[in-house]
mmCIF file as gemmi writes it, N, C-alpha and C atoms, coordinates in Angstrom:
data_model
loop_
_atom_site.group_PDB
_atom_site.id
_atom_site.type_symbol
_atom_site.label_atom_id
_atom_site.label_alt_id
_atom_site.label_comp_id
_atom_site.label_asym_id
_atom_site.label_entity_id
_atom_site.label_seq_id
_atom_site.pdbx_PDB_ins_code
_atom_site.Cartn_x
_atom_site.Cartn_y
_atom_site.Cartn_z
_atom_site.occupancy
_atom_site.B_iso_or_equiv
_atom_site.pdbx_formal_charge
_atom_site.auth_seq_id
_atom_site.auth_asym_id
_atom_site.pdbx_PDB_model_num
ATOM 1 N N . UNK Axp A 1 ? 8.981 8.279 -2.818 1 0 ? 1 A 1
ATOM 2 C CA . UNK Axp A 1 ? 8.765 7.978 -4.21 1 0 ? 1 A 1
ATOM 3 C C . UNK Axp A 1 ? 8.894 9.233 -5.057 1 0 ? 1 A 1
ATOM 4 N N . UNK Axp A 2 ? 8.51 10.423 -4.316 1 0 ? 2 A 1
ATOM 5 C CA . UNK Axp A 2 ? 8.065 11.513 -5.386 1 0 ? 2 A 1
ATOM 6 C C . UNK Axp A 2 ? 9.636 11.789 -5.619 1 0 ? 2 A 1
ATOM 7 N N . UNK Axp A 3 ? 10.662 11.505 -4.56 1 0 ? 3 A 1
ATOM 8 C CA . UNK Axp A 3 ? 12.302 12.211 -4.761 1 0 ? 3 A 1
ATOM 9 C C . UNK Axp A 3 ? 12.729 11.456 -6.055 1 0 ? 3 A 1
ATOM 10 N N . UNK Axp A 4 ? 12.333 10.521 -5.5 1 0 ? 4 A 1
ATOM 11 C CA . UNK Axp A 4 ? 13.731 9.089 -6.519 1 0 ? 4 A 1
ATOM 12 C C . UNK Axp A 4 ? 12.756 9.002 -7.779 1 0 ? 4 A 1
ATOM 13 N N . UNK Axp A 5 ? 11.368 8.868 -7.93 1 0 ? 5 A 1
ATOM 14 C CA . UNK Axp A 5 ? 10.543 8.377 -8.858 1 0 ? 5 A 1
ATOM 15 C C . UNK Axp A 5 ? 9.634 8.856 -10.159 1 0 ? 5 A 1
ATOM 16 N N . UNK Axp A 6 ? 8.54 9.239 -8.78 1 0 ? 6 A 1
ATOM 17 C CA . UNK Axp A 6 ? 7.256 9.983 -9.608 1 0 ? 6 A 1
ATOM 18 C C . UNK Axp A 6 ? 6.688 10.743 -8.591 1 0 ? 6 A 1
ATOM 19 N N . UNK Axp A 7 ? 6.184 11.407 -9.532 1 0 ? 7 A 1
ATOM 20 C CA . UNK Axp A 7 ? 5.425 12.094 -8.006 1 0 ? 7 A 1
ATOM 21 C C . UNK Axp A 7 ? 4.008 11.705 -7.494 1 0 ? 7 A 1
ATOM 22 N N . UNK Axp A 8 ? 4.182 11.034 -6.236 1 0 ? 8 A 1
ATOM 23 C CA . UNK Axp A 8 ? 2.786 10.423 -5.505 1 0 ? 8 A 1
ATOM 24 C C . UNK Axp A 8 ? 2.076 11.395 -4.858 1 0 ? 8 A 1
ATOM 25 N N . UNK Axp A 9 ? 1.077 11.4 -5.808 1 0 ? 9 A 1
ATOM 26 C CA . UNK Axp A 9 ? -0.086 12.286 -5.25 1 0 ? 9 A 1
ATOM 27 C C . UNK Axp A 9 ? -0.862 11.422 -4.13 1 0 ? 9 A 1
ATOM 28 N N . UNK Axp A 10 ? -1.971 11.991 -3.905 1 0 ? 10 A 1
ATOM 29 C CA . UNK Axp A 10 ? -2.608 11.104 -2.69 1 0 ? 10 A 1
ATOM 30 C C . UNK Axp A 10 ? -3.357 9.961 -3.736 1 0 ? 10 A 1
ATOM 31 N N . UNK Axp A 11 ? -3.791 10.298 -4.715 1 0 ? 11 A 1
ATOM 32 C CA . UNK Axp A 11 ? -4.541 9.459 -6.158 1 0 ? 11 A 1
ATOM 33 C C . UNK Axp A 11 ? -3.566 7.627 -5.904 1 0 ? 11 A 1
ATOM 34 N N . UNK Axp A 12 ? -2.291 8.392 -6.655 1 0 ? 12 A 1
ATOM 35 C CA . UNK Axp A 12 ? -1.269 7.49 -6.693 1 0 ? 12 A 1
ATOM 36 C C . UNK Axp A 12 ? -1.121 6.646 -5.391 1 0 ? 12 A 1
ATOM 37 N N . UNK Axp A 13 ? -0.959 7.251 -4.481 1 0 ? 13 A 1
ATOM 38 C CA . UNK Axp A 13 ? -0.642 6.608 -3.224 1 0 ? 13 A 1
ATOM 39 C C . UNK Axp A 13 ? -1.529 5.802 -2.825 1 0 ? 13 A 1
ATOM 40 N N . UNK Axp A 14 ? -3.062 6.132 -2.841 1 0 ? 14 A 1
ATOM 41 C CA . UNK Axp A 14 ? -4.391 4.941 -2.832 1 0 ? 14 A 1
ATOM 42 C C . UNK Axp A 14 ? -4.352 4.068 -4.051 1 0 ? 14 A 1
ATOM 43 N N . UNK Axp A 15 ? -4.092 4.252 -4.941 1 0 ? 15 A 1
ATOM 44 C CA . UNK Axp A 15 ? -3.994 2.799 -5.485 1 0 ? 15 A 1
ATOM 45 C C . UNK Axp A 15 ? -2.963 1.67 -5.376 1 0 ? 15 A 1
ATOM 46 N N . UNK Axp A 16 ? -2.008 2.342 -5.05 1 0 ? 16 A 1
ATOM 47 C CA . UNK Axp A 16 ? -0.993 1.758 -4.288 1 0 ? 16 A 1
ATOM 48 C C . UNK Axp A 16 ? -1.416 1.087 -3.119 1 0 ? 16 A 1
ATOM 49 N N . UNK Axp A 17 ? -2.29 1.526 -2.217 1 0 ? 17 A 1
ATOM 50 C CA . UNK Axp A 17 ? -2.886 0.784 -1.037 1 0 ? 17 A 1
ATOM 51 C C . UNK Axp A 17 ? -3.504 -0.397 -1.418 1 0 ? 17 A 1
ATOM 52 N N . UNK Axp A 18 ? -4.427 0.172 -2.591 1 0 ? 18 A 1
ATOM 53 C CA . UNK Axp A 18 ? -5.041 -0.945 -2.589 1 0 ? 18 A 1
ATOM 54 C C . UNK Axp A 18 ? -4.542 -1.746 -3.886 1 0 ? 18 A 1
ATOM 55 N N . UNK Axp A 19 ? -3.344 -2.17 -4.088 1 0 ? 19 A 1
ATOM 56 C CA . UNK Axp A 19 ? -2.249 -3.043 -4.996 1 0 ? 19 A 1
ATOM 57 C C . UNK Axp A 19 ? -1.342 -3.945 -3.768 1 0 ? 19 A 1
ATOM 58 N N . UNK Axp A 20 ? -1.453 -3.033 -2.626 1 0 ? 20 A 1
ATOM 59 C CA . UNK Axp A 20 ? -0.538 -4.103 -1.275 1 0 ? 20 A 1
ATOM 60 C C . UNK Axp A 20 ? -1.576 -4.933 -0.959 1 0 ? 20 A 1
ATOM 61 N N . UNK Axp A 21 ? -3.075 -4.497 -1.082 1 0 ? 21 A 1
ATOM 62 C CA . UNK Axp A 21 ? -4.092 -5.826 -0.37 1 0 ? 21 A 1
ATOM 63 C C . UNK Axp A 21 ? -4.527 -5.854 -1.203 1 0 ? 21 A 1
ATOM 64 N N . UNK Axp A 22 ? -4.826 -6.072 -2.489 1 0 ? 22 A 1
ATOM 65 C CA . UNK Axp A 22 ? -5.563 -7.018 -3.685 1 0 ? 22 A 1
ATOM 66 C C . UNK Axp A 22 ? -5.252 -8.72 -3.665 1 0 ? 22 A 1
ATOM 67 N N . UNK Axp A 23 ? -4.546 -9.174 -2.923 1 0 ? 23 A 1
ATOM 68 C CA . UNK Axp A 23 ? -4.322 -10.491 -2.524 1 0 ? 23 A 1
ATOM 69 C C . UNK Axp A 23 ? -3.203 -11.51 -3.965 1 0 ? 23 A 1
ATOM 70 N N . UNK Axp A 24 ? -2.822 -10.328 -4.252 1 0 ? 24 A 1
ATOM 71 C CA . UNK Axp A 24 ? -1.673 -10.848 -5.705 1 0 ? 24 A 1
ATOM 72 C C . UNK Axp A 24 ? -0.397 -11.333 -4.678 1 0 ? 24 A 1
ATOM 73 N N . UNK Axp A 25 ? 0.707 -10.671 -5.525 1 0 ? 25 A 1
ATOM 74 C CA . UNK Axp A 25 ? 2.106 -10.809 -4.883 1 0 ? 25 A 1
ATOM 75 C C . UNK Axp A 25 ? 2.65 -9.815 -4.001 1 0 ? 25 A 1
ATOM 76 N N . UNK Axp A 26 ? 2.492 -8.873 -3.824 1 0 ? 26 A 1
ATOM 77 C CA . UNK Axp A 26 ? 2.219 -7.35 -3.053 1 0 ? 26 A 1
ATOM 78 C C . UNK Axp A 26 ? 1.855 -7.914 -1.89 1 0 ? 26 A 1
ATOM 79 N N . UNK Axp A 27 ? 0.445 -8.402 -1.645 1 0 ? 27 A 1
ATOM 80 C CA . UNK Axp A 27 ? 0.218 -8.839 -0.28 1 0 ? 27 A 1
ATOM 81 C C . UNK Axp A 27 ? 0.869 -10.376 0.287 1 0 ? 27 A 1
ATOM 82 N N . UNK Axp A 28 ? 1.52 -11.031 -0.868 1 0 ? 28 A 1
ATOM 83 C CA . UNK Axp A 28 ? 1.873 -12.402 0.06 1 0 ? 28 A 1
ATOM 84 C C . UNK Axp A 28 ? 3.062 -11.523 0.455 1 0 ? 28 A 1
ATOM 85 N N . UNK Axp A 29 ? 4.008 -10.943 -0.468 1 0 ? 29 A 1
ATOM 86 C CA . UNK Axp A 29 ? 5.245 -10.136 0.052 1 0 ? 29 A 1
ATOM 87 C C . UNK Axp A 29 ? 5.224 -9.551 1.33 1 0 ? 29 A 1
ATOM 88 N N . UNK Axp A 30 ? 4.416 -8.625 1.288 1 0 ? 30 A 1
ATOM 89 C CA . UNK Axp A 30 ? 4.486 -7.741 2.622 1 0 ? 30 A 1
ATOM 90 C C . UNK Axp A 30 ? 3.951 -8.625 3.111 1 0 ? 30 A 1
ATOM 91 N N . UNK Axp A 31 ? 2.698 -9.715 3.994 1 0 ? 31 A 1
ATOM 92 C CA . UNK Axp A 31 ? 2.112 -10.64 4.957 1 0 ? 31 A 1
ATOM 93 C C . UNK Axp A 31 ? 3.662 -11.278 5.229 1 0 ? 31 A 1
ATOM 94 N N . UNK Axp A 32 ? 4.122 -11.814 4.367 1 0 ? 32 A 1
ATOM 95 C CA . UNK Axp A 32 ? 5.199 -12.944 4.845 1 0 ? 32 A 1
ATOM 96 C C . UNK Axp A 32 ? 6.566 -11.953 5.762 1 0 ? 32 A 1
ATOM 97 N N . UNK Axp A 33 ? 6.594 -10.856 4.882 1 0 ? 33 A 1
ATOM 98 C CA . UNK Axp A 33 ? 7.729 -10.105 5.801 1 0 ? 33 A 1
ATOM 99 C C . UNK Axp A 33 ? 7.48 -9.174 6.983 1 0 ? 33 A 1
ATOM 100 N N . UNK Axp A 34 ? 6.404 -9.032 6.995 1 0 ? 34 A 1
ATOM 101 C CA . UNK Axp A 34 ? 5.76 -8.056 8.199 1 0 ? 34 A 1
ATOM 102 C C . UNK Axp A 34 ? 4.773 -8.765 9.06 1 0 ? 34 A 1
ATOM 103 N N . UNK Axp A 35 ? 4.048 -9.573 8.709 1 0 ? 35 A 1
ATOM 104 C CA . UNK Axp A 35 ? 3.259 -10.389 9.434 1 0 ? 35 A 1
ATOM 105 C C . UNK Axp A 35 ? 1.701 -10.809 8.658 1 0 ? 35 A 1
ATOM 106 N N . UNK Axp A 36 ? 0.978 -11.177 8.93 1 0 ? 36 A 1
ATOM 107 C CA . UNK Axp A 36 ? -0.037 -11.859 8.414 1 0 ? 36 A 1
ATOM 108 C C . UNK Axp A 36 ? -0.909 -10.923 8.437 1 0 ? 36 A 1
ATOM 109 N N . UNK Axp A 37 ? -1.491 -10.229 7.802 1 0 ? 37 A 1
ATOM 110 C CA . UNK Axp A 37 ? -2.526 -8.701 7.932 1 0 ? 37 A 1
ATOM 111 C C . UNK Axp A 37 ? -2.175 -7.486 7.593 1 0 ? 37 A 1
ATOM 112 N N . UNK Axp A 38 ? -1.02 -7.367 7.87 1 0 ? 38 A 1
ATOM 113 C CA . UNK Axp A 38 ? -0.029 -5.841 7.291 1 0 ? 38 A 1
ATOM 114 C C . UNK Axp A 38 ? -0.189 -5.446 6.234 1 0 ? 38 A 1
ATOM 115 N N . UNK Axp A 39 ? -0.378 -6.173 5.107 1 0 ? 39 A 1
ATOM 116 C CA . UNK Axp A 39 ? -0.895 -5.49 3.989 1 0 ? 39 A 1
ATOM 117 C C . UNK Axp A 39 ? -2.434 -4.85 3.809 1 0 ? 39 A 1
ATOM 118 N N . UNK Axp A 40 ? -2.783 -5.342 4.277 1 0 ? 40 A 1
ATOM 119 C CA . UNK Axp A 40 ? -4.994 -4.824 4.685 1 0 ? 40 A 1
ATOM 120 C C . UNK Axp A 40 ? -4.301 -3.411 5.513 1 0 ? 40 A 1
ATOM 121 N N . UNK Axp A 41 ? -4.111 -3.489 6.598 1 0 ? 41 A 1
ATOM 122 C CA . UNK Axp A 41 ? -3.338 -2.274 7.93 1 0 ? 41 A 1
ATOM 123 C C . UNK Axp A 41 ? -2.988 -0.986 7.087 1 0 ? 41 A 1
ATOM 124 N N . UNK Axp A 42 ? -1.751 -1.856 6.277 1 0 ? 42 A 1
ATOM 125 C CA . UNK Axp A 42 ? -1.346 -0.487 5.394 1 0 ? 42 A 1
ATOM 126 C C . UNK Axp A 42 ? -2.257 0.162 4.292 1 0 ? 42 A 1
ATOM 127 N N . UNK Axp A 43 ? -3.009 -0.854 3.57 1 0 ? 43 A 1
ATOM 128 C CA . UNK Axp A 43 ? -4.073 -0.477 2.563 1 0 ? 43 A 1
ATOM 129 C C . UNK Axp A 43 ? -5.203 0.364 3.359 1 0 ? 43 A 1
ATOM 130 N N . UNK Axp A 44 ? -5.739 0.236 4.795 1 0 ? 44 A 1
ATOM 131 C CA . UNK Axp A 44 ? -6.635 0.89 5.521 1 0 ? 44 A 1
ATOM 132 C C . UNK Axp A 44 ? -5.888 2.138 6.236 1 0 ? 44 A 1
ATOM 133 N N . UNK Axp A 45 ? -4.594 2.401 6.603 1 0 ? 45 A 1
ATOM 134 C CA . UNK Axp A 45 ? -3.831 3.238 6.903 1 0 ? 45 A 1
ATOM 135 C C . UNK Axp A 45 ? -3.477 4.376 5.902 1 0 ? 45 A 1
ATOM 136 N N . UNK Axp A 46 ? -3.445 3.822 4.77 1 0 ? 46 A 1
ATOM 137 C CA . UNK Axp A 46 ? -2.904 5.116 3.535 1 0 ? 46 A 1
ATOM 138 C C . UNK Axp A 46 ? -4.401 5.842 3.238 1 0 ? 46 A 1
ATOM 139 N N . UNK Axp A 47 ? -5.556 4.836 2.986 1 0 ? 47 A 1
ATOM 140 C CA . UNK Axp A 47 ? -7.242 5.552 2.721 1 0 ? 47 A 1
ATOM 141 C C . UNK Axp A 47 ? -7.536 6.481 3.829 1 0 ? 47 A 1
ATOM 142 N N . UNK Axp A 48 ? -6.956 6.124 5.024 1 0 ? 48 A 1
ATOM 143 C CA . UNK Axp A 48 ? -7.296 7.277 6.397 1 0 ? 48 A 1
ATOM 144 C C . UNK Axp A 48 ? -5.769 8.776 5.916 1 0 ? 48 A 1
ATOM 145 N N . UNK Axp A 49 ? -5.248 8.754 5.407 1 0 ? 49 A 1
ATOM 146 C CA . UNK Axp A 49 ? -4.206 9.516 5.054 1 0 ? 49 A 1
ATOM 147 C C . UNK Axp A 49 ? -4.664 9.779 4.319 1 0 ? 49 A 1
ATOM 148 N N . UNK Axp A 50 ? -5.054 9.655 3.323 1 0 ? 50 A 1
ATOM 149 C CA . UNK Axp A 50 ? -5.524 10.28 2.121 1 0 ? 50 A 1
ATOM 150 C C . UNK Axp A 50 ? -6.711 10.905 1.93 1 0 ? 50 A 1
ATOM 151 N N . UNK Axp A 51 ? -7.306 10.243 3.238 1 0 ? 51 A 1
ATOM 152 C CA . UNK Axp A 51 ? -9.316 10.873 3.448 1 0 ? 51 A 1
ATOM 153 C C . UNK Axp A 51 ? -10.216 10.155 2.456 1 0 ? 51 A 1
């Protein structure tokens, strides 16, 4: 993101986590194309990255 976009701080990047599992369109998107939970995984995966 930071090349092509903006620059993702770790700030940016956790709210972003938690915009894939807020249960909007973000998480039916990613659940339906990755599997049923992947969006929670990645939202709990970026908060351990970020501390």
């Amino acid at each position: 993101m930071t090349e092509h976009f903006y620059k993702c701080t770790d700030k940016v990047l956790s709210e972003l986590g938690n915009m894939h599992a807020s249960g909007g369109e973000f998480t039916k998107n990613i659940d339906a194309s990755a599997g049923e939970g992947t969006a929670v995984f990645v939202k709990e995966a970026i908060q351990a990255y970020c501390g």
